[in-house]
ZAMARGU-4260 file (C-alpha; in steps of 0.2 Angstrom, whole numbers, plus 5000, padded with zeros to 4 digits):
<rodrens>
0) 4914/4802/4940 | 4911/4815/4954 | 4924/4808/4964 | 4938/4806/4949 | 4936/4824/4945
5) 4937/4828/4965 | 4952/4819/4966 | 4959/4826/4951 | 4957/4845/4958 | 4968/4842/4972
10) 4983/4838/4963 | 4979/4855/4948 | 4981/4868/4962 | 4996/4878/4964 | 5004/4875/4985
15) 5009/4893/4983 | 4989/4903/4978 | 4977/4888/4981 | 4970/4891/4966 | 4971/4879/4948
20) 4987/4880/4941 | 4989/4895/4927 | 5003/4893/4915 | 5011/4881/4926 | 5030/4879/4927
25) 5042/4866/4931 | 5058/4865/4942 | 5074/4854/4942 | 5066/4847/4957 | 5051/4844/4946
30) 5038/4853/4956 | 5025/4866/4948 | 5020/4883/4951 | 5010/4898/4942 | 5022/4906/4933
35) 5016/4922/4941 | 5018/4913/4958 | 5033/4906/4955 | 5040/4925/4949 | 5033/4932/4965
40) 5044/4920/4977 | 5060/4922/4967 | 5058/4941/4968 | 5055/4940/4986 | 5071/4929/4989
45) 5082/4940/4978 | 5076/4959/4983 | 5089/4960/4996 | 5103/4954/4987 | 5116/4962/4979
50) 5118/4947/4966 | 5106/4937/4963 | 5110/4919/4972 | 5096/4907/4963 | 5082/4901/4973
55) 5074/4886/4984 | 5059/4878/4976 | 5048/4884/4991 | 5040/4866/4992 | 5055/4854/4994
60) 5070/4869/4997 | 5079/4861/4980 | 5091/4876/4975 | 5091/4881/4958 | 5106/4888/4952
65) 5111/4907/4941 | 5119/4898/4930 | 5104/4895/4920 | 5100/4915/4922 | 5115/4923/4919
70) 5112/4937/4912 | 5092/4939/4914 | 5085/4948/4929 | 5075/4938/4942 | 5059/4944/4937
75) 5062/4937/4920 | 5067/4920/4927 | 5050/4914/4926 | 5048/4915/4911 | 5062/4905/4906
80) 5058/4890/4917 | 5050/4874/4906 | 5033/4875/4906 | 5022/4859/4911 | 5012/4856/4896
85) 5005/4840/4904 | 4998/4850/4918 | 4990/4863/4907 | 4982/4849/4898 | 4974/4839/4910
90) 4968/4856/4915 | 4960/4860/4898 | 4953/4843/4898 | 4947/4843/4916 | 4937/4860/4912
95) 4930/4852/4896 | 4924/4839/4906 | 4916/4850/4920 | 4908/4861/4907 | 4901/4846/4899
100) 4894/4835/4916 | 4879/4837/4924 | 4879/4848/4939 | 4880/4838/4955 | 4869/4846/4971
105) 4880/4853/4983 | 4870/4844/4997 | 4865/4826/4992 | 4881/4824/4983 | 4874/4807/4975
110) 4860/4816/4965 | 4860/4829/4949 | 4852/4845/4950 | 4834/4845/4942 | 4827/4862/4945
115) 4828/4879/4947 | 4822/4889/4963 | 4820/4909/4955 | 4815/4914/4973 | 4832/4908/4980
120) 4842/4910/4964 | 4849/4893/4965 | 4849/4874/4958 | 4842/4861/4966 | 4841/4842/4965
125) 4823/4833/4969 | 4825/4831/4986 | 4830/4849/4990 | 4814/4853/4979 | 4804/4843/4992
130) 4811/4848/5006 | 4822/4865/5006 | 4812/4873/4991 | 4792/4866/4998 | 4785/4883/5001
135) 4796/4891/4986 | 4781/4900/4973 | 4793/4898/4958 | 4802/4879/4956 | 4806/4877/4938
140) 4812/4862/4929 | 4830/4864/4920 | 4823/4866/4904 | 4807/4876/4909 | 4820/4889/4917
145) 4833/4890/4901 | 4816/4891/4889 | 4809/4904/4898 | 4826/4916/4898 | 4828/4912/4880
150) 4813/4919/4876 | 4819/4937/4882 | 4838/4932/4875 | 4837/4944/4862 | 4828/4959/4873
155) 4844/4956/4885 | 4855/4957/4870 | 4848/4971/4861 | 4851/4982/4879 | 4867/4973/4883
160) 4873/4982/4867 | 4868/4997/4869 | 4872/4997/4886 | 4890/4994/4877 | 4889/5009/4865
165) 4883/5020/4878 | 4900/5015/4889 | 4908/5016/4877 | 4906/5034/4872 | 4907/5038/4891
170) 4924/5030/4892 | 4931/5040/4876 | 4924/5054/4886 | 4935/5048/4899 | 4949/5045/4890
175) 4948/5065/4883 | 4947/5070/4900 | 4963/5059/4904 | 4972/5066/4891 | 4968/5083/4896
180) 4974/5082/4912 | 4991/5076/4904 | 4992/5089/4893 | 4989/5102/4905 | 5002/5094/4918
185) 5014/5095/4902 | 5009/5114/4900 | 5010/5118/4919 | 5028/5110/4917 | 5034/5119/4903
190) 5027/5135/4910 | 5036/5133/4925 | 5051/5126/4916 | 5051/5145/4906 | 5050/5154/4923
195) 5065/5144/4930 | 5073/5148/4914 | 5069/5166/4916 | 5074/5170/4932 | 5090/5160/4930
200) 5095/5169/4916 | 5088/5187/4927 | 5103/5180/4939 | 5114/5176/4926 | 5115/5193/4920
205) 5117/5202/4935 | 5130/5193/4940 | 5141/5196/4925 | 5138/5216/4927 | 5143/5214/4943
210) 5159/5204/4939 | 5161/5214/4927 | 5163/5231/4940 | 5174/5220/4951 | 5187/5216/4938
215) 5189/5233/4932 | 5191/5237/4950 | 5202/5226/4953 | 5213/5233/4937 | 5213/5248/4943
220) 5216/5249/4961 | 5228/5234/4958 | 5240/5243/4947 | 5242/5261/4961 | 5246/5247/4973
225) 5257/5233/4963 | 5269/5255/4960 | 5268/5255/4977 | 5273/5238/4980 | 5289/5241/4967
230) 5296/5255/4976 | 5294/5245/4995 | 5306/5233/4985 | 5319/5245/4977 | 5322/5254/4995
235) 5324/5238/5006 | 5336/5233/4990 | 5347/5249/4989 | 5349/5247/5008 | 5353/5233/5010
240) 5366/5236/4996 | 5375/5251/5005 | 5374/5241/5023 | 5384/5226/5013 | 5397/5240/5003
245) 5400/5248/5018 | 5405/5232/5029 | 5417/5226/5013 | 5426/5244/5013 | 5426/5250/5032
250) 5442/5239/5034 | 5448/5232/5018 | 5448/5249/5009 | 5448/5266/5021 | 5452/5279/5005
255) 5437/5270/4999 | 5425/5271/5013 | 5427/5288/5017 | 5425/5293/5000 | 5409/5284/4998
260) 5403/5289/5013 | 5394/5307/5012 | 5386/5297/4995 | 5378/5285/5007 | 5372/5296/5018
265) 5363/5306/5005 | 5356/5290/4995 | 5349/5287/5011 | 5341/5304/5011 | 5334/5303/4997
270) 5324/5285/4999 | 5318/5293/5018 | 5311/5306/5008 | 5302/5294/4997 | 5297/5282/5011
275) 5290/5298/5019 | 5280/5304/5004 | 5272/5284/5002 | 5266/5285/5020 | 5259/5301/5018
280) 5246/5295/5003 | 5246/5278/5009 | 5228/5270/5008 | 5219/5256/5012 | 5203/5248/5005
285) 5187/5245/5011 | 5178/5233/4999 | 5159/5229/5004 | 5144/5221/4991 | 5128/5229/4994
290) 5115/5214/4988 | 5098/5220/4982 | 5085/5215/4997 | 5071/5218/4987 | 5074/5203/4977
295) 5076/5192/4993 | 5060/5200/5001 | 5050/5197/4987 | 5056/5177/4986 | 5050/5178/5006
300) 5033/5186/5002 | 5031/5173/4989 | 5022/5157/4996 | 5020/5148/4980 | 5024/5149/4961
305) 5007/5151/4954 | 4991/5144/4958 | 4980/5128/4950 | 4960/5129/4949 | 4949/5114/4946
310) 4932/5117/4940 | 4920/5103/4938 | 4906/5108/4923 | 4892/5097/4918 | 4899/5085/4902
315) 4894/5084/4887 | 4886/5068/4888 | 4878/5069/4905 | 4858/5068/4903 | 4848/5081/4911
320) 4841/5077/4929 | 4824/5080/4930 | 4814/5089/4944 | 4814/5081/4961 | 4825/5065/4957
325) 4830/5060/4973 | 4849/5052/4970 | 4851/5036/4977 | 4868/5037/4988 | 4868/5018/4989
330) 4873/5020/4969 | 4880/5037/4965 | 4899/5038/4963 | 4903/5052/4977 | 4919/5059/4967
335) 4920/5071/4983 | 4924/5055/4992 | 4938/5049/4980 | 4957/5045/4984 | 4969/5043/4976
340) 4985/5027/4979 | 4996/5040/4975 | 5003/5055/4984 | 5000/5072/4976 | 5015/5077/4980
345) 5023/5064/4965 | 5014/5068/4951 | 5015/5088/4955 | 5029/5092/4965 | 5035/5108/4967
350) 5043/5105/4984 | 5058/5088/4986 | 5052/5088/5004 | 5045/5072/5008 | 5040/5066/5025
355) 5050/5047/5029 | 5034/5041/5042 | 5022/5030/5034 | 5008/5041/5025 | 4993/5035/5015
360) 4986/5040/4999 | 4981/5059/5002 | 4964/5066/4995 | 4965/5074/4977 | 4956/5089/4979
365) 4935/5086/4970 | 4926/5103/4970 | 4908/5107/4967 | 4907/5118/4951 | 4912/5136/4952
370) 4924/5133/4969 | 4941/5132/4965 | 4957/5123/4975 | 4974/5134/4978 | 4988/5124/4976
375) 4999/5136/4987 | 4987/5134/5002 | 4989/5123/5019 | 4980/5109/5022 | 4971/5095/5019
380) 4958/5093/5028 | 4946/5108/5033 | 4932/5112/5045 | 4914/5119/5036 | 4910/5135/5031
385) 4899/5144/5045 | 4883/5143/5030 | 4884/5127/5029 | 4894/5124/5013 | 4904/5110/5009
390) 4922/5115/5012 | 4934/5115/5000 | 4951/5101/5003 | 4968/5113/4999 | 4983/5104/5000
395) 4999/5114/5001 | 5015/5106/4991 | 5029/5099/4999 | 5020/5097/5016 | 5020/5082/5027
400) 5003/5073/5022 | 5002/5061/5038 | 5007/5069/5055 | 5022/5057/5062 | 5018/5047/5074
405) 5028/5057/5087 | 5017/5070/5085 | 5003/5065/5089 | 4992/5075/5097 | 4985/5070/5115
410) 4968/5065/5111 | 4973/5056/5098 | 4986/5047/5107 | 4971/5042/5120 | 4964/5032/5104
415) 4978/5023/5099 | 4977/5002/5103 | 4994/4998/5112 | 4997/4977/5114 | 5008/4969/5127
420) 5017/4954/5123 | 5009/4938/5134 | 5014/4923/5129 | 5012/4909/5115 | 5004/4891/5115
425) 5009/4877/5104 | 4992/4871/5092 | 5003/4855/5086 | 4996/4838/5095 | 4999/4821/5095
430) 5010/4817/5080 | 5009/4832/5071 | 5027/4839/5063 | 5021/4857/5057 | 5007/4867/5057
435) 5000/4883/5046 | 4985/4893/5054 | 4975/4899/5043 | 4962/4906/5054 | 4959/4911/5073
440) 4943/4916/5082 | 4941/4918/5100 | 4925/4913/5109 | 4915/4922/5121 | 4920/4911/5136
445) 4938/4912/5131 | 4940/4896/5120 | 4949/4897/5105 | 4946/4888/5087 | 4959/4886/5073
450) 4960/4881/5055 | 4976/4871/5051 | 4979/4869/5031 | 4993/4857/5034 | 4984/4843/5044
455) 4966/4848/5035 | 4957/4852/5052 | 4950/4862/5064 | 4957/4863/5084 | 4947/4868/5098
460) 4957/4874/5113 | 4951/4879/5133 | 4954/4898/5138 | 4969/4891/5147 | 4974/4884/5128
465) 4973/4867/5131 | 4969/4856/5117 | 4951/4850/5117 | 4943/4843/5101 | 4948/4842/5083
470) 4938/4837/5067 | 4945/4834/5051 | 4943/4839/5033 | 4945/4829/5014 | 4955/4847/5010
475) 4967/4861/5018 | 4954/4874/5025 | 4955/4894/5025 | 4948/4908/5036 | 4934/4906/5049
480) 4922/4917/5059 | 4914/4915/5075 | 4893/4914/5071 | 4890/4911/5091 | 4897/4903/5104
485) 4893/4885/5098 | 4896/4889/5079 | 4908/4895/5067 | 4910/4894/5048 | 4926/4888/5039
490) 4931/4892/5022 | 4935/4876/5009 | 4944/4887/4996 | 4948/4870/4985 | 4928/4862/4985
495) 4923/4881/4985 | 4913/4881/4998 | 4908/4888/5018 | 4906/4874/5029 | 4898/4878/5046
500) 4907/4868/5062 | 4896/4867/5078 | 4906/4869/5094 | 4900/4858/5110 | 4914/4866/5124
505) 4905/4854/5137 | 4906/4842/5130 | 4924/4845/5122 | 4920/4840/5103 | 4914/4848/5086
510) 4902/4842/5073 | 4898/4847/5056 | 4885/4856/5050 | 4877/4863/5034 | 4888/4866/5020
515) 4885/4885/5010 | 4891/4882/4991 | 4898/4899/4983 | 4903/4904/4966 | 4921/4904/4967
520) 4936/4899/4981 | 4935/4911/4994 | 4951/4912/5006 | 4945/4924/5021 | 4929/4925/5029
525) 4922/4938/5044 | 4905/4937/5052 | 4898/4952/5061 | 4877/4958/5065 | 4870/4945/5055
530) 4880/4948/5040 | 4894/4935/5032 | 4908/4942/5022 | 4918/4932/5012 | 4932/4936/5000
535) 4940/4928/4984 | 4954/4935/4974 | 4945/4948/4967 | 4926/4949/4975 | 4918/4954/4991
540) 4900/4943/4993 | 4889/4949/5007 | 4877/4936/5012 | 4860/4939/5025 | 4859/4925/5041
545) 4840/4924/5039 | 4834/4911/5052 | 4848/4895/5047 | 4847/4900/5030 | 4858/4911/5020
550) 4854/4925/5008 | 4866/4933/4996 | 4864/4953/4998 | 4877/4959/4986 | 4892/4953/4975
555) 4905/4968/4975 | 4919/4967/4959 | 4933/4977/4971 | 4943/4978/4951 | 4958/4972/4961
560) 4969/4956/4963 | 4976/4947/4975 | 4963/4951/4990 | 4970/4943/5006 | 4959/4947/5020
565) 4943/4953/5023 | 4933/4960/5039 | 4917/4968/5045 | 4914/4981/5057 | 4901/4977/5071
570) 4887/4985/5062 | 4890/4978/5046 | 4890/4994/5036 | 4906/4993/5030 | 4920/4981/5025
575) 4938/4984/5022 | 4949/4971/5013 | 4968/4970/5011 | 4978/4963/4995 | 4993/4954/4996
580) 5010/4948/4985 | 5023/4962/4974 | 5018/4976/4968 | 5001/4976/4978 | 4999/4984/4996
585) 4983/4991/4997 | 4969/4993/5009 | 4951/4994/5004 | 4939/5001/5014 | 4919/5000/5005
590) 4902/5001/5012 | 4892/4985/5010 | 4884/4988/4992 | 4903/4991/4987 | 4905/5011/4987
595) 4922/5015/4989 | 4926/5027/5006 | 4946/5026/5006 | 4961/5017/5001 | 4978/5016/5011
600) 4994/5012/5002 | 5013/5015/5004 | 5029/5011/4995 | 5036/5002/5006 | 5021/4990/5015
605) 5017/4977/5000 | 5012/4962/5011 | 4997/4966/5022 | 4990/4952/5029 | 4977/4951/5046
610) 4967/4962/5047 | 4953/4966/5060 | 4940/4980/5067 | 4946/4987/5086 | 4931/5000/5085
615) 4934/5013/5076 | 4951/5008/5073 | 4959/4994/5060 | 4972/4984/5066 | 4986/4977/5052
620) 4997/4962/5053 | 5013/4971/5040 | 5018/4952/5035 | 5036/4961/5027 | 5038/4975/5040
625) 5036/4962/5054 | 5024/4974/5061 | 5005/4976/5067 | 4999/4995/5065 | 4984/5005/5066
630) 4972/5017/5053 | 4960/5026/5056 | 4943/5019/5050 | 4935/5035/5046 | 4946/5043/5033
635) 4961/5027/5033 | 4975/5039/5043 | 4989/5030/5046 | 4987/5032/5067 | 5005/5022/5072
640) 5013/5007/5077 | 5003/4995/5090 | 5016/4981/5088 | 5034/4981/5087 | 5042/4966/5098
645) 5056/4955/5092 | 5043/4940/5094 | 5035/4946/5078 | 5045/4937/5063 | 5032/4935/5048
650) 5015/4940/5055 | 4997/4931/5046 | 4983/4932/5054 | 4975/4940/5068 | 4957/4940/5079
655) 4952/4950/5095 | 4943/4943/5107 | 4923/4950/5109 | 4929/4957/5124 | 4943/4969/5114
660) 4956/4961/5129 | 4965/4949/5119 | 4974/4948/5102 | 4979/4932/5094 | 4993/4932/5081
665) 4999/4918/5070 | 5015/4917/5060 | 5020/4908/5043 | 5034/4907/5032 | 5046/4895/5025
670) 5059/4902/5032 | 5052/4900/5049 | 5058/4887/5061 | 5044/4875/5064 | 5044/4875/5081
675) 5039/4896/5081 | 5028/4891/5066 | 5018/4880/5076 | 5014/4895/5090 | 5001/4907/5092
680) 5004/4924/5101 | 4992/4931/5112 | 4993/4949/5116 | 4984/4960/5129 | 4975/4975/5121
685) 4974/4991/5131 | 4959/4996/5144 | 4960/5012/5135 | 4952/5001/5119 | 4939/4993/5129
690) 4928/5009/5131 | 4927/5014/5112 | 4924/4995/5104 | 4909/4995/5098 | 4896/4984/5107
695) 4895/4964/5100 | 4880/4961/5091
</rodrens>
């Protein structure tokens, strides 16, 4: 029955998520796909179309035409696609039958877990209550364990709702608080709305009265000069009339001439005299418009509009803390610490200046009660008080939030990770058409181990990447991480499970080893000091190496979807994650019990993929930028742009070497031709790097 149902999962999972098919949806080619996925990979091939052209089933490239779209808009496509009632059926089924079975051991696959280990939190068949559970104090039966939680059943209940009724009122609270600050935006809107309105109706008015003076101006200085104008005209006419008489009479008429003669000469007079008296009180004009400077001087002496003040005061529902609590930081919600996805800058503007270099959230501005933030001031970050205070954030409107990467300061430019291009190895052998690398670790000596999903195996390769070893798998692995130089584990997303792989280099092969059963398919794994991360869709689980045993230490819900990637920095204090697929493009940076220390995000980055620690630094692989850049791992400052080579088509993953010399990069997409999707490029990291790594542990 076991085996069916394995059988069975394999074909209920989406090609495109890995996960079970949700509200599955069919093709003309009649292959199936999440309805969400399916939307995602229609959006993604339309974006850069002017017209929507259709789309390629992403499995078998079978075009489906717009004529059974016209008119809808390709994020509504999906929902017009059949949907494949016999998939969702089986999967109803399938779950019935799963809830309703007796759980099989994850170790002796042939036998049906019996007990209960409450030192270990976990199931466990006879054998394992023999052998993996002897020195165990507390190794219940089944029925024992389920008897002795029902006895406290309603105790839980009881606190579970009030622990209810309690968030709730906290979230109403919440809610108030939201609606305040809406409100107020509107009221600071409105006001500043009233002030534009003001002083354009200020300018308004002053410039009709001074319209006003330059029309009755022009009135009357144009009329003394449109007189002048007149008699100009009448003396060029009656001379020119006289000039014309006499020519006609001089020959034609004598009698006539001479008698008209002395009449000319004194017309003539007569118009001198006038031309002489219009020079005498000829003027001219001099037009000038004083402005007002003490309007312009005081817009220059005015750095900002107004000013907003945010004081935190103690709510209404918060309990009193008594005397000497010490706070546990491992639990207490830093709101200092909180940022925001969002720029400030979009939800307040002021100022349309915006800066066009990548920039991450900014920090909204959290003060202790009775301190209060300027809105008109510069800055967002600012050095301590000289007693020792906490300083206050002050962000100024309309200011570049994120240096570009030009300027960069010296220092700073002596932390950034610069990569040079290689070369690339092909991980295909024998008859193998195409590859998808799903994960990449380097070894100390220089080997290198890969996960391939399409073959459904694991590829060991020599520092001068030739092909060593390979072991196969009954499913399409995920992610691994190195554990030590002759181990690594390897993520089974589809069996839900880590599956550790022991590496012989001498003698060039690779055996299986113990198998780590978690509670849901995890994708992306990272190993560092002891400490495994692995990471789902939407959980973070932090598991202890304690001897060849491993101990679960925490189980963060991130509240997000879609996470991609994780990784852990060589202490393992903290562990930064990246989500992936429209409209997602975050990255998560939390300590190990799942406090939240900063989030990057941008517009215009939606696919981030790899991801790794350099130090103090956090290499990205930008899957639609084409891209690998570099944050800051303190605060999540977008430092630059390590790679940038026309090598780089659809980045994926990426590992450096415990040396910090190397950088392997792998690429997929279906777009890719196969023979670039079966390389793996290797980059050289800066020296620069080496000397602020932190040390393996």
């Amino acid at each position: 029955m076991a085996t069916a149902l394995k059988a069975a999962k394999e074909y209920l999972i989406c090609s495109l998520c890995k996960n079970n098919f949700e509200d599955p949806k069919t093709l003309v080619c009649l292959h199936s796909f999440c309805k969400q996925c399916i939307s995602n990979h229609i959006v993604e091939i339309n974006k850069t179309e002017s017209k929507p052209r259709g789309f390629e089933c992403p499995t078998c490239r079978k075009q489906t035409s717009l004529s059974e779209f016209i008119g809808q808009r390709p994020e509504d496509w999906s929902a017009m696609l059949p949907t494949n009632d016999a998939l969702s059926n089986i999967l109803a089924a399938l779950n019935e039958v799963e809830n309703t079975s007796p759980l099989q051991c994850p170790k002796h696959f042939d036998k049906e877990v019996e007990f209960f280990c409450e030192d270990h939190e976990v199931f466990a068949c006879s054998i394992c209550s023999n052998q993996s559970h002897k020195s165990c104090r507390k190794v219940h039966s089944i029925a024992d364990a389920v008897r002795k939680r029902r006895e406290n059943v309603s105790v839980l209940t009881n606190d579970l709702s009030t622990q209810i009724s309690e968030t709730e009122k906290i979230l109403n609270n919440r809610q108030d608080q939201v609606e305040l600050i809406e409100s107020k935006e509107d009221e600071i809107k409105q006001e500043i709305v009233e002030m534009k309105k003001q002083v354009n109706d200020f300018f308004s008015q002053m410039e009709t009265k001074v319209l006003d003076v330059i029309a009755e101006v022009k009135h009357k200085e144009l009329g003394g000069i449109q007189l002048e104008i007149n008699i100009c005209h009448q003396i060029i006419q009656k001379a020119r009339n006289a000039i014309t008489e006499m020519s006609k009479t001089e020959e034609k008429n004598p009698l006539r001439f001479v008698e008209k003669y002395n009449d000319h000469i004194k017309s003539y007079d007569e118009r001198q005299e006038n031309l002489e008296h219009l020079l005498q009180n000829l003027t001219d004009l001099k037009i000038k418009y004083l402005a007002n400077r003490e309007i312009e001087k005081a817009f220059n002496e005015a750095d900002s509009i107004g000013s907003l003040s945010v004081e935190r005061v103690r709510g209404k529902l918060a309990k009193p803390v008594p005397e000497g609590t010490v706070q546990d930081d491992k639990l207490a919600i830093k709101l200092d610490d909180i940022k925001e996805s969002k720029e400030l800058s979009e939800t307040s503007a002021v100022s349309t200046s915006r800066s066009q270099s990548i920039q991450p959230g900014i920090e909204v501005a959290r003060v202790s009660p009775m301190k209060t933030v300027s809105v008109a001031s510069v800055g967002t970050h600012a050095n301590a008080d000289s007693d020792g205070e906490e300083p206050v954030p002050k962000l100024r409107l309309g200011e570049p939030k994120v240096k570009d990467q030009e300027t960069i300061t010296n220092r700073e430019r002596d932390t950034m990770v610069t990569a040079r291009f290689l070369r690339d190895f092909n991980v295909a052998i024998d008859k193998e058409y195409e590859c998808t690398i799903e994960g990449a670790a380097i070894l100390t000596s220089g080997h290198i181990v890969l996960t391939d999903s399409s073959n459904k195996c694991l590829k060991l390769f020599d520092e001068k990447y030739n092909f060593l070893a390979i072991t196969k798998f009954s499913v399409s692995p995920g992610d691994l991480a190195v554990i030590s130089e002759k181990e690594v584990v390897v993520c089974l997303p589809e069996m839900s499970r880590v599956k550790h792989e022991r590496i012989d280099i001498k003698g060039k092969k690779i055996t299986a080893g113990e198998v780590l059963t978690l509670n849901e398919r995890c994708f992306s794994i990272s190993f560092n000091n002891r400490k495994m991360a692995c990471c789902s869709t939407s959980n973070v689980y932090i598991f202890q190496r304690q001897g060849s045993s491993w101990v679960r230490d925490a189980s963060i819900n991130v509240n997000v979807t879609n996470l991609k990637c994780v990784a852990l920095d060589s202490a393992a204090e903290r562990v930064v994650v990246s989500r992936d697929g429209y409209p997602n493009r975050s990255i998560i940076c939390m300590n190990i019990t799942g406090l939240k220390l900063w989030t990057f995000t941008h517009e215009e980055i939606r696919l981030p993929r790899g991801i790794a620690f350099c130090g103090n630094k956090i290499l990205v692989a930008v899957f639609d930028h084409k891209t690998i850049i570099q944050l800051n791992g303190k605060d999540g400052r977008y430092d630059g742009v390590v790679v940038q080579d026309s090598c780089l088509q659809w980045p994926c993953k990426l590992c450096l070497s415990p040396k910090g010399d190397k950088m392997l990069l792998t690429q997929t997409h279906h777009k890719m031709v196969v023979k670039d999707k079966n390389k793996v490029l290797v980059f050289r990291l800066s020296k620069s790097v080496l000397a602020e790594r932190d040390s393996p542990k």
